[in-house]
N, C-alpha and C positions, 0 to 999 in steps of 0.2 A: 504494500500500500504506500503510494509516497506520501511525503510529508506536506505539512504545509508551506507553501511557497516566502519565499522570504521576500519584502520589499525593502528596498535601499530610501524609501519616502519617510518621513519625518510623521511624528502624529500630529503636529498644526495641521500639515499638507492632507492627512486624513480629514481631519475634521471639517478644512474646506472644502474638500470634495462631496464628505453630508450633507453640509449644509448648502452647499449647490445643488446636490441630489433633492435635495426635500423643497430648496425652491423651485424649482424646474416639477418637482408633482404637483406642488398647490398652482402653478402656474397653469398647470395642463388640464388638473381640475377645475378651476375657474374659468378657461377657455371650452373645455365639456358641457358644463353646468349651460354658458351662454349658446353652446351650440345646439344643446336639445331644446332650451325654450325658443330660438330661433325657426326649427324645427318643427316645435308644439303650433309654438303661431302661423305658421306655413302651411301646415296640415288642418289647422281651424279656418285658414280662411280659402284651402280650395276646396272643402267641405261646405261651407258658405256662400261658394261660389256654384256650387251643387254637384261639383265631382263627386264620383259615386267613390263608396270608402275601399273600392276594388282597385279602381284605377291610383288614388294615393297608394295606396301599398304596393301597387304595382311600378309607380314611379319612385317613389322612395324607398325601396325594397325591403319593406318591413311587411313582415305579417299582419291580414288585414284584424287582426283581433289586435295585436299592438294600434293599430289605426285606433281601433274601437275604443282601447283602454286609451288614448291620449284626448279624444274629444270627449272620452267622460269625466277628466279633470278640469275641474273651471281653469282658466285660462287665471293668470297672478294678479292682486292688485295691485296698481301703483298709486302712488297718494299722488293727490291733487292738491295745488295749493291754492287759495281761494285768490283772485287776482286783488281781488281789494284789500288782503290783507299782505304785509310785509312781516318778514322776520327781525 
């Protein structure tokens, strides 16, 4: 069985490398996050638009019961801010 490989890197150099790693996931999760609600709303409004929920899954290549489960989630709110008032 060999051993464990030995590295000539320093543990700062380690540790930046983590901490690169774990920016670079929350990064790609947050770019995730924004592409399925991108997604969601894509899919609510050629639904909308009265595309049949065949033909979305069939352009979007998701099964049409995933179609199904994303127009049964209300779409998010975003807060409004009263125009007459100020922060």
């Amino acid at each position: 069985m060999p051993g464990i490989p030995y590295s000539s890197r320093s543990s700062a150099e380690d540790v930046l490398d983590l901490e690169a790693a774990a920016a670079a996931v929350t990064a790609a999760q947050r770019a995730l996050e924004a592409a399925r609600r991108e997604l969601s709303a894509a899919i609510r409004a050629a639904r909308r638009d009265g595309e049949p929920v065949r033909a979305i899954a069939q352009r979007t290549g998701l099964h049409p019961t995933m179609v199904l489960n994303t127009l049964a989630v209300p779409p998010p709110v975003t807060p409004r801010q009263d125009p007459g008032r100020s922060r």
